[in-house]
RODO-2510 file (C-alpha; in nm, 4 decimals, decimal comma):
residues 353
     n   res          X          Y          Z
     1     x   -22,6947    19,2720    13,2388
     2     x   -22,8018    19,5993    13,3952
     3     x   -22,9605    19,8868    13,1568
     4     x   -22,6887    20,1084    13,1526
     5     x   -22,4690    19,8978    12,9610
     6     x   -22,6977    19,8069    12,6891
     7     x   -22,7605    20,1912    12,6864
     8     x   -22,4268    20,2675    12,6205
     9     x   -22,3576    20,0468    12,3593
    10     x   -22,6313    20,2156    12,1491
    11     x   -22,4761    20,5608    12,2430
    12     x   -22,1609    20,4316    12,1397
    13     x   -22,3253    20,2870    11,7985
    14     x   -22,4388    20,6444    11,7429
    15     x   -22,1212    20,7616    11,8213
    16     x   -21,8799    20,5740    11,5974
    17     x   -22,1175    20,5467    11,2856
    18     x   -22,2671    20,2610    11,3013
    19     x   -22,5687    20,1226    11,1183
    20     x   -22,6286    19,8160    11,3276
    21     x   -22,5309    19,6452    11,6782
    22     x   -22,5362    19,2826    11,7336
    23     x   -22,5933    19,1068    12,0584
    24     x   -22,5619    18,7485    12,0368
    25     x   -22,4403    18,4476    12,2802
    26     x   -22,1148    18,3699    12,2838
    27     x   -21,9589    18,6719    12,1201
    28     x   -21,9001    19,0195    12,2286
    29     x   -22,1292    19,3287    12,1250
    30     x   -22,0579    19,3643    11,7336
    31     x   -22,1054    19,6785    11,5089
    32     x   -22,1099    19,6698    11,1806
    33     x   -21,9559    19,9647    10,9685
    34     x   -21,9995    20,0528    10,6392
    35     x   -22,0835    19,7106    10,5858
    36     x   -21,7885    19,5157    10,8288
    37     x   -21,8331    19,3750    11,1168
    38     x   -21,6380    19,4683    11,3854
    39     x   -21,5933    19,3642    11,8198
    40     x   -21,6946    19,6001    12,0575
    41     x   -21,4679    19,4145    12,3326
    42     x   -21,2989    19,1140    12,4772
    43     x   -21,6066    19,0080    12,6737
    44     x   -21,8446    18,7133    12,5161
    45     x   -22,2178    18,7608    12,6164
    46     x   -22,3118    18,4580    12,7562
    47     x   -22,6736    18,3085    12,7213
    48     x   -22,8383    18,4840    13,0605
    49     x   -22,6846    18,7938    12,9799
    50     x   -22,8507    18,8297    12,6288
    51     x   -23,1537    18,6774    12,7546
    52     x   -23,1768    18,9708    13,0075
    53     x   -23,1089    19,2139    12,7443
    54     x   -23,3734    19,0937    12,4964
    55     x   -23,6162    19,1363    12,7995
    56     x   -23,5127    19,4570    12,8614
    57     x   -23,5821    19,5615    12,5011
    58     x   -23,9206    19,4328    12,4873
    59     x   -24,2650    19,5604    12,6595
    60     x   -24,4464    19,3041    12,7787
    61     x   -24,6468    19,2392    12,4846
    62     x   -24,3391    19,2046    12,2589
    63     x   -24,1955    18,9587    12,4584
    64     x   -24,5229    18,7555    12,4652
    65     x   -24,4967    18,7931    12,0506
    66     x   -24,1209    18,6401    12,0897
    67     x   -24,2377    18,3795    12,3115
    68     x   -24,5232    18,2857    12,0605
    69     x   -24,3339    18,3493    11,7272
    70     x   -23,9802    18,3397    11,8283
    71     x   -23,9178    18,6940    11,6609
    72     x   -24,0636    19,0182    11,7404
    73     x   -23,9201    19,3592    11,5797
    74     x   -24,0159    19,7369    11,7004
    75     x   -23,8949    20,0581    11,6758
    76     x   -23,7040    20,1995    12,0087
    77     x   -23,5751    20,5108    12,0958
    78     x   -23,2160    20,5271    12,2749
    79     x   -23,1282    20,7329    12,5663
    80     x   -23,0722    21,0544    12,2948
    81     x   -23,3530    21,0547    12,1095
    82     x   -23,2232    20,8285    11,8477
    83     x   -23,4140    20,5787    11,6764
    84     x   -23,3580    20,2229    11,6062
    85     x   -23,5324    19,9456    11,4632
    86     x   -23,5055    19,6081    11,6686
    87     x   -23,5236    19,2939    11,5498
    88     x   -23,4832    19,0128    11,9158
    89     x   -23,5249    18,6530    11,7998
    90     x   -23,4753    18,3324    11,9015
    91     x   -23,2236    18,0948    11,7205
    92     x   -23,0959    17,7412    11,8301
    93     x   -23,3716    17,7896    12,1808
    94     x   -23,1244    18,1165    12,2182
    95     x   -23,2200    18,4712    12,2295
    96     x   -23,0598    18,7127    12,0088
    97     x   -23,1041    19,0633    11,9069
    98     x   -23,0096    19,3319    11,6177
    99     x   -23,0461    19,7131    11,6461
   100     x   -23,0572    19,8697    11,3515
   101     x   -23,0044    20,2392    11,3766
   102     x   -23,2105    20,4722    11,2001
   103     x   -23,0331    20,8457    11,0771
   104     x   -23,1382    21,1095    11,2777
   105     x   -23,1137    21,3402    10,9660
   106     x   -23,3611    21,2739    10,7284
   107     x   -23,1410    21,2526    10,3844
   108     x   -23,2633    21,4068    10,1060
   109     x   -23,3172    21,3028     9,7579
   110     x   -23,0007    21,4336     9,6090
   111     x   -22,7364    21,3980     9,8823
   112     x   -22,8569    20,9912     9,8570
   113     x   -22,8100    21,0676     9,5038
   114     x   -23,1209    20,9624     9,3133
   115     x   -23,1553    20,9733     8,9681
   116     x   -23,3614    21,2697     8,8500
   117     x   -23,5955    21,0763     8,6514
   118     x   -23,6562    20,8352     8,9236
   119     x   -23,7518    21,1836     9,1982
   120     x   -23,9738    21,3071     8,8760
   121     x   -24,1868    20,9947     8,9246
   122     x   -24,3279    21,1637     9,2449
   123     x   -24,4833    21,4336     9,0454
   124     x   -24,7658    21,1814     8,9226
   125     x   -25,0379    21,1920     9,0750
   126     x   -25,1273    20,8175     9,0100
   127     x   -24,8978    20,4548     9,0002
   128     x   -24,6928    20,2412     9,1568
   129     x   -24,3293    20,3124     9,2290
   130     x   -24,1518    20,0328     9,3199
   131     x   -23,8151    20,0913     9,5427
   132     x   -23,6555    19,7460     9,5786
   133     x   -23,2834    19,5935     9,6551
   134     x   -23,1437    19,3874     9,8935
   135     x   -23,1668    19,4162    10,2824
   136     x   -22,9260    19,6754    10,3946
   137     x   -22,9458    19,8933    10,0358
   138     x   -23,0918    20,1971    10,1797
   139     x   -23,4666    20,1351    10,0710
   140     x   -23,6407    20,2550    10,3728
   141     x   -23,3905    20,6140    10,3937
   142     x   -23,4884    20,6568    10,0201
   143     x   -23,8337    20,6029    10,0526
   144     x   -23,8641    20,8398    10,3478
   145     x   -23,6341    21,0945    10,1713
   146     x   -23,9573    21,0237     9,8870
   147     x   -24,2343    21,0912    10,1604
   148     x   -24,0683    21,3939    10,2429
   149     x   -24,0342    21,5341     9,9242
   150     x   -24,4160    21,4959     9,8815
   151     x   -24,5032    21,6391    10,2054
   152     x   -24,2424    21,9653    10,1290
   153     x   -24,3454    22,0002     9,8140
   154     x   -24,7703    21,8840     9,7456
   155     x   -25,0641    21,9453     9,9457
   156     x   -25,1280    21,5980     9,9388
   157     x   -25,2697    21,3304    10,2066
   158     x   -25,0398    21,0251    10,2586
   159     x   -25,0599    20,7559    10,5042
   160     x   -24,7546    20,5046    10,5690
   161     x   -24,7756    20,1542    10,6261
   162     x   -24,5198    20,0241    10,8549
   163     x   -24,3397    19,7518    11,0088
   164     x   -24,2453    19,9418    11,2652
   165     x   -24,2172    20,2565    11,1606
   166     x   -23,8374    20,4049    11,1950
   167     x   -23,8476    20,7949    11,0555
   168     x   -24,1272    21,0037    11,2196
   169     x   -24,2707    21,2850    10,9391
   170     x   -24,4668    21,6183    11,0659
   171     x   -24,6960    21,7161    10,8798
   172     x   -24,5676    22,0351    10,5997
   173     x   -24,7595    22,1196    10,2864
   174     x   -24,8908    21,7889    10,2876
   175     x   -25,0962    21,5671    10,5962
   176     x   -24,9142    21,2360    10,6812
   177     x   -25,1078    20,9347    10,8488
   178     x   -24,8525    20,6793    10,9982
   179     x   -24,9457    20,3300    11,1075
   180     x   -24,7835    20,1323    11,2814
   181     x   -24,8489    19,7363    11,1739
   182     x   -24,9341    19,5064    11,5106
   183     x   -24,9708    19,8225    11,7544
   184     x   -25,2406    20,1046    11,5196
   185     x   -25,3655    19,7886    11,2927
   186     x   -25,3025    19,4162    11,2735
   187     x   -25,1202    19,3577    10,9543
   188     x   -25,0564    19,4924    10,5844
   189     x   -25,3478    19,3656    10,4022
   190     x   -25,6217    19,5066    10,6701
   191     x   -25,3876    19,8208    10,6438
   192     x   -25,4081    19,8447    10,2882
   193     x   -25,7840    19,8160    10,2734
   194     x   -25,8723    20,1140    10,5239
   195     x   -25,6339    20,3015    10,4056
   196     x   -25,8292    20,2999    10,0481
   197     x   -26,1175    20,4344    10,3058
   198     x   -25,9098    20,7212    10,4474
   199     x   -25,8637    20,9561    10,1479
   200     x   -25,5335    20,9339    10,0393
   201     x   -25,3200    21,0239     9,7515
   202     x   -25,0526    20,8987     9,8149
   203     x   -24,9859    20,5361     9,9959
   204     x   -24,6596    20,3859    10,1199
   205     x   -24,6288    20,0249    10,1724
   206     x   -24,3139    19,9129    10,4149
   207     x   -24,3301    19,6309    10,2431
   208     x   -24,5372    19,4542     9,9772
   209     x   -24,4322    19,0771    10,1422
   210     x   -24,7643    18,8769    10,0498
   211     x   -25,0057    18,8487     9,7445
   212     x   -25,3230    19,0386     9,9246
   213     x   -25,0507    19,2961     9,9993
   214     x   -24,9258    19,3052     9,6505
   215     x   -25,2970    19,3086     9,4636
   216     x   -25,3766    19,6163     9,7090
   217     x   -25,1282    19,7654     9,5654
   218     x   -25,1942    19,7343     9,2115
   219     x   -25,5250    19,7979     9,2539
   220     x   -25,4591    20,1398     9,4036
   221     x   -25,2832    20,2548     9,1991
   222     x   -25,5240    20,1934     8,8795
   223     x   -25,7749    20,3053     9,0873
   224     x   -25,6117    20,6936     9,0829
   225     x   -25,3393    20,6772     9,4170
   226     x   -24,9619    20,6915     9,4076
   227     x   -24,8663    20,4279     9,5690
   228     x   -24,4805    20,3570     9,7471
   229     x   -24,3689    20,0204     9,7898
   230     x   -24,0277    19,7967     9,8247
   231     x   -23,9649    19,4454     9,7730
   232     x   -23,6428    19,2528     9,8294
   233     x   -23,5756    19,2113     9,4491
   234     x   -23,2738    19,3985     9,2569
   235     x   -23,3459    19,5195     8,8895
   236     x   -23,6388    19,6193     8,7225
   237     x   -23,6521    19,2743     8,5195
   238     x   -23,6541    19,0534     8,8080
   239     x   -23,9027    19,3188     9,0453
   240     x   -24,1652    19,2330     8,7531
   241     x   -24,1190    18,8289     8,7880
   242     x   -24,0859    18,8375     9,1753
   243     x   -24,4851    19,0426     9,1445
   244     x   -24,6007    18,8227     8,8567
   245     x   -24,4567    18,4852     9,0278
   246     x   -24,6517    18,5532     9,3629
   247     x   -24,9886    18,4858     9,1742
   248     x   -25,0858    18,1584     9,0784
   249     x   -25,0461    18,0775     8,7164
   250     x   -25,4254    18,1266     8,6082
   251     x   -25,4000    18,4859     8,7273
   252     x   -25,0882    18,5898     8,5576
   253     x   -25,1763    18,6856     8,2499
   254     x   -25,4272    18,9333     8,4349
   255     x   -25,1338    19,0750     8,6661
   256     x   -24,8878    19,1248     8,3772
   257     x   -25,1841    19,3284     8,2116
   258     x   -25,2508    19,5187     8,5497
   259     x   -24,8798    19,5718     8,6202
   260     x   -24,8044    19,7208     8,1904
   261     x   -25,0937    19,9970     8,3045
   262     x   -25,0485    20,0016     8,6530
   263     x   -24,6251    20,0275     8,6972
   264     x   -24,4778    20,3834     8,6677
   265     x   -24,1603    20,3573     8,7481
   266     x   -23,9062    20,1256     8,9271
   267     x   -23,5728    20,2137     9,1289
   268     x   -23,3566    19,9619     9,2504
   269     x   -23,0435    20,0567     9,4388
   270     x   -22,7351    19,8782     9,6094
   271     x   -22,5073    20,0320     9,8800
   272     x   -22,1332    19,9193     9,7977
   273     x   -21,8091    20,0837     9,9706
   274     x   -21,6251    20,3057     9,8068
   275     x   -21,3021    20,2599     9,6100
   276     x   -21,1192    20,4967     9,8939
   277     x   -21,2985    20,2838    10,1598
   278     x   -21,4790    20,6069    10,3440
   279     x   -21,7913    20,4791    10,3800
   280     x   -22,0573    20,3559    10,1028
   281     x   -22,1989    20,4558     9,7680
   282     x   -22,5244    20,3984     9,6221
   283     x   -22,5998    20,2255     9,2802
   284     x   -22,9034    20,2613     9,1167
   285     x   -23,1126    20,1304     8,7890
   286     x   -23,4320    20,3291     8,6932
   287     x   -23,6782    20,1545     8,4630
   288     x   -23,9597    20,4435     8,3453
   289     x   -24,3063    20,2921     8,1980
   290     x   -24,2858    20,3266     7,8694
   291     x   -24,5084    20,1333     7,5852
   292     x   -24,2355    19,9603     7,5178
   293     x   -24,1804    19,8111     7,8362
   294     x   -24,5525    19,7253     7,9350
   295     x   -24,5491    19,5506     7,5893
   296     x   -24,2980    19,3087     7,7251
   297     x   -24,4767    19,2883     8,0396
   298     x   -24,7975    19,1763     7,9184
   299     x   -24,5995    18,9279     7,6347
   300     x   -24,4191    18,7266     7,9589
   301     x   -24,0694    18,9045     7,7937
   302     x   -23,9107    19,0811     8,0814
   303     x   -23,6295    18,9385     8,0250
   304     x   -23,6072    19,2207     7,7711
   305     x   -23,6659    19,4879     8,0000
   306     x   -23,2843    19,5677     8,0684
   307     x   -23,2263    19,6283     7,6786
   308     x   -23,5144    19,8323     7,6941
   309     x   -23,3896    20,0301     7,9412
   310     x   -23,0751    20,1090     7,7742
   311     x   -23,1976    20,2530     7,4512
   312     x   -23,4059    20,4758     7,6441
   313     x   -23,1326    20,6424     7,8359
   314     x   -23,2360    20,9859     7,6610
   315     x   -23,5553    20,9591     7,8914
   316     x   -23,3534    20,9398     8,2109
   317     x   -23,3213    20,5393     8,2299
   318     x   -23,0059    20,3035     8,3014
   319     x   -22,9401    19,9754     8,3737
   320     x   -22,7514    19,8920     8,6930
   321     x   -22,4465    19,7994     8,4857
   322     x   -22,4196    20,0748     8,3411
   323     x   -22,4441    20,2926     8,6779
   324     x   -22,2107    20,0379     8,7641
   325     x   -21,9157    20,1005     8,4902
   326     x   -21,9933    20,4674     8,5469
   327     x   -21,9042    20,4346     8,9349
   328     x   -21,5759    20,2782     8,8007
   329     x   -21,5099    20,5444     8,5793
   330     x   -21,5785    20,8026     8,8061
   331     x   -21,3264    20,6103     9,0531
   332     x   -21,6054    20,5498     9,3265
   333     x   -21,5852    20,2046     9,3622
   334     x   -21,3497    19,9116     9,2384
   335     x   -21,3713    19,6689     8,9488
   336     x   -21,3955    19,3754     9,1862
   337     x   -21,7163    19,5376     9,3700
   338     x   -21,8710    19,6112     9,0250
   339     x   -21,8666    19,2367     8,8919
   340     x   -21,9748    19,1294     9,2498
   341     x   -22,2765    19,3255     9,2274
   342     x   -22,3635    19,2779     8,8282
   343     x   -22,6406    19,1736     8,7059
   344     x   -22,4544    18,9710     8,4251
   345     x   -22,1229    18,9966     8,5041
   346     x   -21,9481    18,8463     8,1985
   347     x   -22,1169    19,1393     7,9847
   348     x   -21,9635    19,3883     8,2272
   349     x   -21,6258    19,2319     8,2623
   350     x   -21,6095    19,2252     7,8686
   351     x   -21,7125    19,5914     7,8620
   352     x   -21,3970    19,6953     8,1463
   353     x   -21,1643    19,4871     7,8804
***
């Protein structure tokens, strides 16, 4: 498979819209669409062709990573100047890869449409925000949409923690450190501690995916940084038991303490296509510290958290069923795509009537 095919198939993701590109044996190049996936052409890649392109993707020390771990992922640019994130693994002894492209405009907060009392949490100058949802939900845009707002707006020092990194900030009002995890230091945790050595204010984790990562995290944040990080989780009630559950049980009762002082805010968010089926809009829940809420943290009753949330809408909160049955309302999206993404779908279907 010679380079210039593989290059046009990324120009030709740019081109059409897509968000990712999928090379894999015995189908032809896929896209996928606001969320469908759909054949580039007739022609199946067989086995030696997508082993040549994966090798063409990689440097050399990538592909030794894939031939150790049997998955290596990187940031690339294409032919343009756009960026994508790779992901080339190995599955069933074959070689695979997804390409992930990253917007070449930097969204802002308000065209992704983010709550105001979620973008005021950035004003603190101490916490942990938590931006979590499912693979695909728009995490990493919002969260650099987040770092940007900083930079714009406060002379602050932050320094992002990637895997790899995918949107590339200048510095404005503000100084931003990037680094890069396996090429500027060797994972997250190691990260995370000389970072705490580099004076920040503000810290973004890519991902908080292991309990060192996670304590880090907590702990800078009491200790007087704001600190940015995602998990795979969606709603504020189940964000809290994913963080509590990764300690063992001796240490939980200390975590739920650390997280009711620690926590400022939480915003989860979903990407679902529209009712007219243009494209995709985003769902959110925001979940605002309050004494309230770090009371049923540090009692074990999160399960509480979501009524919480809804008699303090006056302070900017909702639940993701209600952002939900407002989408309907609005017309934005369809009943069927609001029970699909519920987090207790009988309530919601007895609210529609």
């Amino acid at each position: 498979m010679s380079a210039p095919d593989l290059t046009a198939w990324m120009d030709h993701a740019v081109d059409s819209g897509a968000s990712d590109l999928h090379l894999n044996p015995g189908r032809p190049p896929i896209l996928r669409h606001h969320g469908r996936l759909t054949s580039m052409a007739a022609l199946e890649l067989d086995d030696a062709k997508c082993e040549s392109i994966c090798r063409e993707l990689c440097s050399d020390t990538q592909w030794e990573d894939l031939q150790r771990d049997g998955t290596c992922d990187f940031g690339l640019a294409g032919r343009r100047g756009n960026r994508f994130r790779v992901s080339v693994l190995r599955q069933r002894g074959r070689l695979s890869a997804v390409l992930r492209l990253i917007p070449e405009h930097l969204l802002d907060l308000k065209e992704i449409g983010v709550p105001e009392a979620a973008c005021e949490l950035l004003r603190r100058p101490r916490g942990l925000v938590l931006v979590t949802g499912p693979t695909g939900s728009g995490k990493t845009t919002t969260m650099a949409a987040m770092i940007d707002w900083i930079n714009t707006n406060q002379d602050r020092h932050i320094v992002t923690i990637e895997d790899p990194i995918e949107y590339y900030h200048s510095h404005k009002k503000g100084i931003v450190t990037q680094r890069e995890i396996g090429q500027d230091v060797p994972d997250f945790p190691e990260a995370m501690r000389r970072a705490l050595r580099q004076d920040p204010d503000v810290i973004l984790l890519g991902e908080m995916r292991d309990l060192e990562t996670i304590s880090a995290a907590i702990t800078a944040a009491e200790t007087g940084h704001l600190v940015l990080g995602t998990l795979h989780t969606t709603g504020s009630a189940r964000t809290m038991d994913r963080i509590i559950d990764a300690f063992p049980a001796g240490q939980q009762a200390q975590i739920r303490a650390q997280l009711s002082v620690s926590i400022a805010g939480v915003l989860s968010q979903l990407l679902l296509p529209r009712a007219d089926g243009k494209g995709r809009v985003a769902a959110f829940e925001v979940m605002i510290m309050t004494s309230a809420i770090a009371n049923l943290i540090r009692k074990s009753e999160t399960a509480k958290i979501p009524s919480s949330i809804q008699t303090s809408r006056r302070l900017g909160m909702i639940t993701l069923d209600d952002y939900l049955l407002d989408l309907i309302k609005r017309g934005l999206i369809t009943r069927d795509v609001a029970l699909d993404a519920a987090q207790d779908r009988r309530d919601l279907e007895a609210r529609l009537g």
